[in-house]
DOZAMAR-392206 format. One record per residue (C-alpha): x, y, z; residue in one letter; residue number from 1. Coordinates in steps of 0.05 Angstrom, whole numbers. Layout:
       xx       yy       zz   res     n
        X        Y        Z     A   NUM
...
//
This chain:
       xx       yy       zz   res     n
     1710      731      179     X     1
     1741      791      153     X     2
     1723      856      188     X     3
     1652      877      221     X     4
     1606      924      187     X     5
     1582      983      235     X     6
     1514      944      254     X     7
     1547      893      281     X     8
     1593      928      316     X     9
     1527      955      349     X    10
     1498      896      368     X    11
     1561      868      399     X    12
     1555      947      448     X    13
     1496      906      469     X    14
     1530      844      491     X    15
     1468      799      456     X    16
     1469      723      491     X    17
     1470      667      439     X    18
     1456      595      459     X    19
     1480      541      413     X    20
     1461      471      424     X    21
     1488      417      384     X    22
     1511      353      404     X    23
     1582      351      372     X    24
     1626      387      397     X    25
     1668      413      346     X    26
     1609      449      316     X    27
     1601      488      390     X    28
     1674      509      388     X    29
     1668      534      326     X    30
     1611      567      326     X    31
     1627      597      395     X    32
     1691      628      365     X    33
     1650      658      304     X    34
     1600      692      351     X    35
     1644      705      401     X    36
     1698      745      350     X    37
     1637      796      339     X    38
     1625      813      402     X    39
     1567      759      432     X    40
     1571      722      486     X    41
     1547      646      478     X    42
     1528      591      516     X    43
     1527      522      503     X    44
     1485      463      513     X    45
     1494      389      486     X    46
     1419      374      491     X    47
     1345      391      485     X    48
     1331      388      559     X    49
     1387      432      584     X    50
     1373      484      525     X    51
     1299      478      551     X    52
     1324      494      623     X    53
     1370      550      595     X    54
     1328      593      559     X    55
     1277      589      621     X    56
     1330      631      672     X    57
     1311      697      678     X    58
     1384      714      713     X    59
     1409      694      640     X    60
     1375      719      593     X    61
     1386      685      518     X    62
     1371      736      454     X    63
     1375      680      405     X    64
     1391      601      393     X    65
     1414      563      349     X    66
     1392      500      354     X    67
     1407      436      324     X    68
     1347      383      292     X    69
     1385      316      301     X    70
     1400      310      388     X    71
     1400      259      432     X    72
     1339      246      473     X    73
     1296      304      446     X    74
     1301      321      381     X    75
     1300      397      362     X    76
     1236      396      327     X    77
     1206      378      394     X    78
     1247      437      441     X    79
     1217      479      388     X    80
     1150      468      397     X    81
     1153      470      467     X    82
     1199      535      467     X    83
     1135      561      414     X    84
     1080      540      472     X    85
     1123      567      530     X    86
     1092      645      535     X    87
     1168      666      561     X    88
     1202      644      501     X    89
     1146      640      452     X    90
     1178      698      413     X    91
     1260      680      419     X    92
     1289      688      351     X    93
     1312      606      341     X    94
     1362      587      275     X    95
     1356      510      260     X    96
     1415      474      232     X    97
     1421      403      212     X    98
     1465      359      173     X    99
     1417      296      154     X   100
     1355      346      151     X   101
     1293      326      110     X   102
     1257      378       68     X   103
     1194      355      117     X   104
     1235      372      171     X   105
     1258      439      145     X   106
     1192      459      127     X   107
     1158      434      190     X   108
     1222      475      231     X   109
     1194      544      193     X   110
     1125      526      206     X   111
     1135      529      288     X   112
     1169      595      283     X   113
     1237      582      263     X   114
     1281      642      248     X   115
     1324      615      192     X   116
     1340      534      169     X   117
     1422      518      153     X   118
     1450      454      131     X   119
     1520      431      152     X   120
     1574      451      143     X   121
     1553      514      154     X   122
     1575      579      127     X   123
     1604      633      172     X   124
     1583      692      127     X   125
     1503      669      127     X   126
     1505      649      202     X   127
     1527      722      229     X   128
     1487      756      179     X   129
     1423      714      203     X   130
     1439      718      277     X   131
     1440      791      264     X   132
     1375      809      227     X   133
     1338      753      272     X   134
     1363      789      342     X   135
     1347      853      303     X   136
     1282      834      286     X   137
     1263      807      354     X   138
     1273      864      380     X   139
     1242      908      343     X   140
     1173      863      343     X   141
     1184      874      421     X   142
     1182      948      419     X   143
     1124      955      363     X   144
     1084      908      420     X   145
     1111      953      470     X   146
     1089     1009      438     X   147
     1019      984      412     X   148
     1004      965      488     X   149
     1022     1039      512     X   150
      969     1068      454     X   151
      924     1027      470     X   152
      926     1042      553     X   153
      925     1107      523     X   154
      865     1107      494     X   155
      839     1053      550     X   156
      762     1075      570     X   157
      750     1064      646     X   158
      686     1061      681     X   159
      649     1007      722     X   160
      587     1053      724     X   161
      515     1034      693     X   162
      521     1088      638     X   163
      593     1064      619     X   164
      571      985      628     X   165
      513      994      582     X   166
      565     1041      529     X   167
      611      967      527     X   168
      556      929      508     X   169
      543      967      457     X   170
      614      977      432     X   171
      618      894      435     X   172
      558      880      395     X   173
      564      938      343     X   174
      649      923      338     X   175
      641      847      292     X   176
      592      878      240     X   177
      596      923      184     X   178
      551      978      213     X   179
      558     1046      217     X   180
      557     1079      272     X   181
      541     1149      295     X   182
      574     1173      363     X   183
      543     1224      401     X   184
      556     1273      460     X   185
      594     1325      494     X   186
      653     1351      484     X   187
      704     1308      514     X   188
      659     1244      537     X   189
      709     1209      490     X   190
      682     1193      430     X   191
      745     1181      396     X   192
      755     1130      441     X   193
      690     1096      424     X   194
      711     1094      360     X   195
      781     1066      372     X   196
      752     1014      412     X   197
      699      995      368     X   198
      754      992      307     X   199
      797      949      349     X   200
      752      900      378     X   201
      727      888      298     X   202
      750      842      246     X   203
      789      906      213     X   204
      831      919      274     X   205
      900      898      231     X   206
      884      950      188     X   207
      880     1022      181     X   208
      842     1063      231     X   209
      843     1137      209     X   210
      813     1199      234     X   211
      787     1263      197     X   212
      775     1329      236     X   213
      720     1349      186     X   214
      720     1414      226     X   215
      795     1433      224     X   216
      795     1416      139     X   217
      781     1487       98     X   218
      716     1471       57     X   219
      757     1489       -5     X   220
      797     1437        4     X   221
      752     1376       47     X   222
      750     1340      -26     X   223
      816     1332      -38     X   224
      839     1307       29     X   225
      776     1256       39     X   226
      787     1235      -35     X   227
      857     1256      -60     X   228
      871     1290     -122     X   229
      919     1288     -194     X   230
      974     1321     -203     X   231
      962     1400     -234     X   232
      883     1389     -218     X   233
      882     1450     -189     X   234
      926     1504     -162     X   235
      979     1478     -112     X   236
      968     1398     -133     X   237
     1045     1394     -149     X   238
     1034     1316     -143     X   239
      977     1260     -139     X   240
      953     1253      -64     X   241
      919     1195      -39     X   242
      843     1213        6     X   243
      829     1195       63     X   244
      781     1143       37     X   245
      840     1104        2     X   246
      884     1104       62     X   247
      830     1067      100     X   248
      823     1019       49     X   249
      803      951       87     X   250
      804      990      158     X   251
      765     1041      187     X   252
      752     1121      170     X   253
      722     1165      233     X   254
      697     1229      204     X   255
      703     1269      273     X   256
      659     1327      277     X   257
      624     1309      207     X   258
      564     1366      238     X   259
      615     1420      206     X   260
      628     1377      136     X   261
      616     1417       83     X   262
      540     1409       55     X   263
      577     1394      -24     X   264
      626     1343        0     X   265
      571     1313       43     X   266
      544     1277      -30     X   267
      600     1248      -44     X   268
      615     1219       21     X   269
      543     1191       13     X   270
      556     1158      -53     X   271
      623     1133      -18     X   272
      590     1098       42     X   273
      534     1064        0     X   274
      579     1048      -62     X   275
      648     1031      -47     X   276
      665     1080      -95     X   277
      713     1151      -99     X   278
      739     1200     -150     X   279
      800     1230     -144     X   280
      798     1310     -153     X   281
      818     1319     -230     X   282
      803     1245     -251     X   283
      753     1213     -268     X   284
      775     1139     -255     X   285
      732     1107     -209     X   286
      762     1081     -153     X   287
      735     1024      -98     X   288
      751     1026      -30     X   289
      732      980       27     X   290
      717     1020       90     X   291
      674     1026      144     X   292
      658     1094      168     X   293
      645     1109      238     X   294
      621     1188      254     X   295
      627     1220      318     X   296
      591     1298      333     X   297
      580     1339      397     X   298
      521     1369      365     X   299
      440     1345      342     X   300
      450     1324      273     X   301
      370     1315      270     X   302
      369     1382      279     X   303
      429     1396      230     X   304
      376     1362      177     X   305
      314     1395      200     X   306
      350     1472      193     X   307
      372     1449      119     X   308
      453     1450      138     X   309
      464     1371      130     X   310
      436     1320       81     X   311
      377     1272      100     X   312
      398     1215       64     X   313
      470     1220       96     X   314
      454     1225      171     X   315
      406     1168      155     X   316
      459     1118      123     X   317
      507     1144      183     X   318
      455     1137      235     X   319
      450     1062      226     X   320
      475     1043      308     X   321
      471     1108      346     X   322
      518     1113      401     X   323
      520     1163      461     X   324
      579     1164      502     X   325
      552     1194      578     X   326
      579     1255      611     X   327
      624     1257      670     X   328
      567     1283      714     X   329
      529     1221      698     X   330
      570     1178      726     X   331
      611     1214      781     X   332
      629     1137      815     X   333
      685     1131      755     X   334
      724     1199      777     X   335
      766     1160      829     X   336
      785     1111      784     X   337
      802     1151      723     X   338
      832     1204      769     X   339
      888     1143      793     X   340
      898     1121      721     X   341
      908     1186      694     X   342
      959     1200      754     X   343
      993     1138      741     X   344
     1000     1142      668     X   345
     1026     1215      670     X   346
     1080     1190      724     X   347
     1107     1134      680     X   348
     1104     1187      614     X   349
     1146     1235      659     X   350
     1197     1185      688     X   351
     1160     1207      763     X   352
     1159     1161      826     X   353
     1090     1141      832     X   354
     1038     1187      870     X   355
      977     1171      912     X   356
      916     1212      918     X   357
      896     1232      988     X   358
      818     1213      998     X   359
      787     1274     1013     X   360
      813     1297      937     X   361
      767     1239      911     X   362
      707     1273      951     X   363
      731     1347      920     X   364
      736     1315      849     X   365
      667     1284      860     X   366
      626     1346      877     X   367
      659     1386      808     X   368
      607     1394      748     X   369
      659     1380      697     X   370
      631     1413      638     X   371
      699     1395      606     X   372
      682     1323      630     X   373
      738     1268      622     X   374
      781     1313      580     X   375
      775     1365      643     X   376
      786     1317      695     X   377
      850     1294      663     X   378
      872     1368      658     X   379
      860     1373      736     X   380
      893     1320      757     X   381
      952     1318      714     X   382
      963     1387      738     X   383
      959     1368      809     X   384
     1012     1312      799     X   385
     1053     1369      777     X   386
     1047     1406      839     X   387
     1042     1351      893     X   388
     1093     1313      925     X   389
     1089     1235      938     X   390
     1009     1247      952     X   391
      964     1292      922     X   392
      915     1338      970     X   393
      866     1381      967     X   394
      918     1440      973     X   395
      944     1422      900     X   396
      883     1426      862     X   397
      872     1484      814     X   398
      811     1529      834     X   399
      743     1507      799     X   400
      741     1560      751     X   401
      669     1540      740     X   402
      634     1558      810     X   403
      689     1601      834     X   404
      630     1656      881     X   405
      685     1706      854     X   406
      675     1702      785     X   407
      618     1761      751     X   408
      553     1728      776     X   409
      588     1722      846     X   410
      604     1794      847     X   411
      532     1812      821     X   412
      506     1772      876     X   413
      543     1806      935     X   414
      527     1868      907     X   415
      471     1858      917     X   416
      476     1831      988     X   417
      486     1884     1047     X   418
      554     1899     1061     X   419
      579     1866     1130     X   420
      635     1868     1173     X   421
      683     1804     1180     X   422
      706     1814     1243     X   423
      653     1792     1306     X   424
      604     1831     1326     X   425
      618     1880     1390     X   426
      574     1864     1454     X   427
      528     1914     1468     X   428
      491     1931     1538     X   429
      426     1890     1556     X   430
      382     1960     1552     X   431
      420     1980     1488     X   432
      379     1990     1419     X   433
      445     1977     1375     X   434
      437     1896     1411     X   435
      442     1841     1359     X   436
      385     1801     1362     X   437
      410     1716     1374     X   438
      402     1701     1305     X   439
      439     1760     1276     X   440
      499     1748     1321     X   441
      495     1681     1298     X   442
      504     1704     1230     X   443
      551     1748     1232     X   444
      598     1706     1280     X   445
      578     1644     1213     X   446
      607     1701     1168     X   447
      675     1722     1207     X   448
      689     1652     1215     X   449
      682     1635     1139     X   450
      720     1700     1125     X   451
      777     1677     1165     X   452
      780     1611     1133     X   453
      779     1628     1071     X   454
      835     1679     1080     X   455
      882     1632     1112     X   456
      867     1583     1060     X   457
      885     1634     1003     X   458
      807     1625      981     X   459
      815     1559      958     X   460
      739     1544      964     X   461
      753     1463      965     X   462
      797     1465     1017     X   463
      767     1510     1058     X   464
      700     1463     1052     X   465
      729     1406     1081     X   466
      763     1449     1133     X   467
      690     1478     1153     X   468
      658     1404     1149     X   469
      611     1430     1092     X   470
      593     1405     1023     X   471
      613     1465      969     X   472
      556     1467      945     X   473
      536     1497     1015     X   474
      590     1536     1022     X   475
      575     1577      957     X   476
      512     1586      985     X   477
      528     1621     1044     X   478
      589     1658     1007     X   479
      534     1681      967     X   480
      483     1696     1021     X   481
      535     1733     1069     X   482
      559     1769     1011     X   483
      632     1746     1025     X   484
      686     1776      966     X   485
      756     1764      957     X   486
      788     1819     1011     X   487
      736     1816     1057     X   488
//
């Protein structure tokens, strides 16, 4: 062969691994000089059972074979099948080549996965150029599945909790059918990923699954992207755009936040969901599109109807399974568990040795509101990881900025409250009438000591909870009570 072009030359950087197994053994040398002139290393096997054997060793890995039909003992049709039912080499690029081939046998060869089908003698040109694409192509199917399996842990829902139990069953029943379905509840419960999962887990899950922020589209403009336009229809159209609507076509369309949709577009998304049927902006060409429309809202669209600011008819045919995904609060027994994925995903995104959590940071996370909810808690923790060594502690949390006793209502509070010393209380004599009374020593001694804690624990309130033995919920109470403020 006469010169490489420059992606071979890359592939043979790589050092790729080709087996060929043929029973005569002037087809082996030969092709063993081919593949070896651009760059690949080959091995060599005379039958089925070796090439079997082979292609099984994980200390040699083999990129592709090339594997003849007509062998002694087992016949190639036969290692193929079993390399096709072996999970480890299920997806090995394989080239059959045969000199007394059948068409049956070719077509059955292509059938069980074959990469390619040559007769003999075979052509040097068409062998390199197939060994190339088929190692190319391998490996690219490898990193799309790579890839598909890291968005999907991505948007992986965890919970073991009753709310989240009772939020798969519903996903699993709703996912086969052809229902809409309306997703409810707060912001960052994930809803999204309710809708992911539900596209996914449906017959639709090979096709399109896109998402419109209704809320972040300019009302001027939510026709055109949910339906597209023709070129010159309006100022700005410099060429035809498909909608959002056509690049679902046989998939799935969320319509995120579709409380904020524009009350004019919301008639022609109507007429879309019951009929099949959109216009592009500037035509009037009817077009059909097969989609299912899922909806997802943080806000009461019954009361969006009853206040005049979204259609009836619309929230109805969205409405058909409503779906509320449960707040973090509600279900505080899933923070552990989404506090170690979210630590362990954010190490592997960020090339980071793997980190543990230190238990008492579970209890910490436990006792937080979480008005953010999931979205929050991944914000916490990933933030932590930042800060921590090996093991994250209570010292690398971020302050709860939600029940901080220093924040406006805290200071209102102690204002409020009488203004005490932090240090301990002097001993007066027995016959003095400055004497603390039992239970006001008590208290004030309860206040120096919190005082003191706090300051040598730079006022983190977590840590200095666990370092008193109290819940923080008790804490802030007596912070409050004893009128405790930063500087004290």
């Amino acid at each position: 062969m006469s010169g490489t072009d420059p992606a071979a030359t890359e592939l043979s950087t790589a050092v790729d691994t080709v087996l060929v197994v043929d029973d005569e053994k002037n087809i082996r040398r030969t092709l063993g000089m081919v593949l070896s002139g651009e760059g690949y290393q080959v091995l060599e096997a005379t039958c089925a059972e070796d090439a079997l054997e082979m292609v099984s060793n994980p200390e040699q890995p083999v990129e592709l074979v090339i594997l003849d039909l007509k062998l002694p003992g087992m016949d190639g049709i036969e290692a193929l099948a079993r390399m096709r039912a072996d999970e480890g080499t299920r997806d090995m690029p394989v080239i059959v080549i045969s000199g007394h081939a059948t068409v049956e046998d070719a077509v059955t060869a292509i059938k069980l996965g074959a990469s390619d089908f040559f007769e003999k003698p075979l052509n040097r040109e068409r062998i390199l150029v197939s060994v190339r694409n088929s190692i190319r192509t391998a490996r690219l199917t490898r990193t799309v599945a790579q890839m598909r399996g890291e968005l999907e842990a991505r948007f992986e829902m965890i919970g073991t909790s009753a709310p989240m139990q009772k939020l798969f069953g519903q996903i699993d029943k709703v996912a086969p059918t052809k229902a809409s379905v309306l997703v409810t509840g707060e912001s960052g419960t994930g809803k999204e990923l309710v809708c992911r999962a539900i596209h996914r887990l449906s017959p639709r899950h090979e096709a399109p699954f896109v998402k419109v922020n209704c809320a972040a589209i300019p009302r001027e403009l939510i026709e055109s992207e949910l339906f597209g336009h023709e070129k010159g229809s309006f100022t700005g159209a410099q060429t035809r755009k498909r909608g959002f609507f056509e690049q679902a076509h046989g998939g799935t369309l969320l319509l995120d936040e579709i409380a904020d949709m524009d009350v004019a577009a919301q008639a022609k998304v109507l007429r879309a969901v019951q009929s099949g049927e959109v216009n592009r902006v500037g035509s009037e060409r009817i077009i059909h599109v097969d989609v299912r429309v899922l909806a997802a809202t943080n806000r009461d669209l019954s009361k969006a109807v009853a206040d005049g600011s979204f259609r009836e008819d619309l929230y109805f045919r969205l409405d058909v399974f409503p779906i509320r995904t449960p707040a973090l609060r509600e279900r505080p027994e899933d923070i552990a568990l989404m506090a170690d994925a979210f630590v362990r995903n954010f190490c592997e995104e960020n090339g980071l040795r793997p980190k543990g959590i230190a238990p008492e940071v579970y209890a910490a996370l436990a006792q937080r509101k979480w008005p953010g909810n999931v979205r929050e808690l991944k914000n916490v923790v990933e933030r932590a990881a930042i800060l921590s060594g090996d093991t994250i502690t209570i010292a690398d949390l971020p302050e709860d900025p939600h029940v901080s006793p220093f924040d406006d209502d805290a200071e209102t509070d102690a204002t409020a409250a009488p203004e005490r010393t932090s240090t301990l209380p002097r001993l007066a004599s027995p016959d003095s009438e400055d004497r603390l009374t039992l239970k006001a020593f008590r208290e004030a001694a309860e206040r120096s000591y919190i005082v003191e804690t706090l300051r040598h624990l730079d006022w983190n309130i977590s840590r200095t909870a666990i370092a008193l033995g109290v819940e923080r919920t008790n804490l802030h109470k007596k912070i409050r009570a004893y009128g405790i403020k930063r500087g004290d």
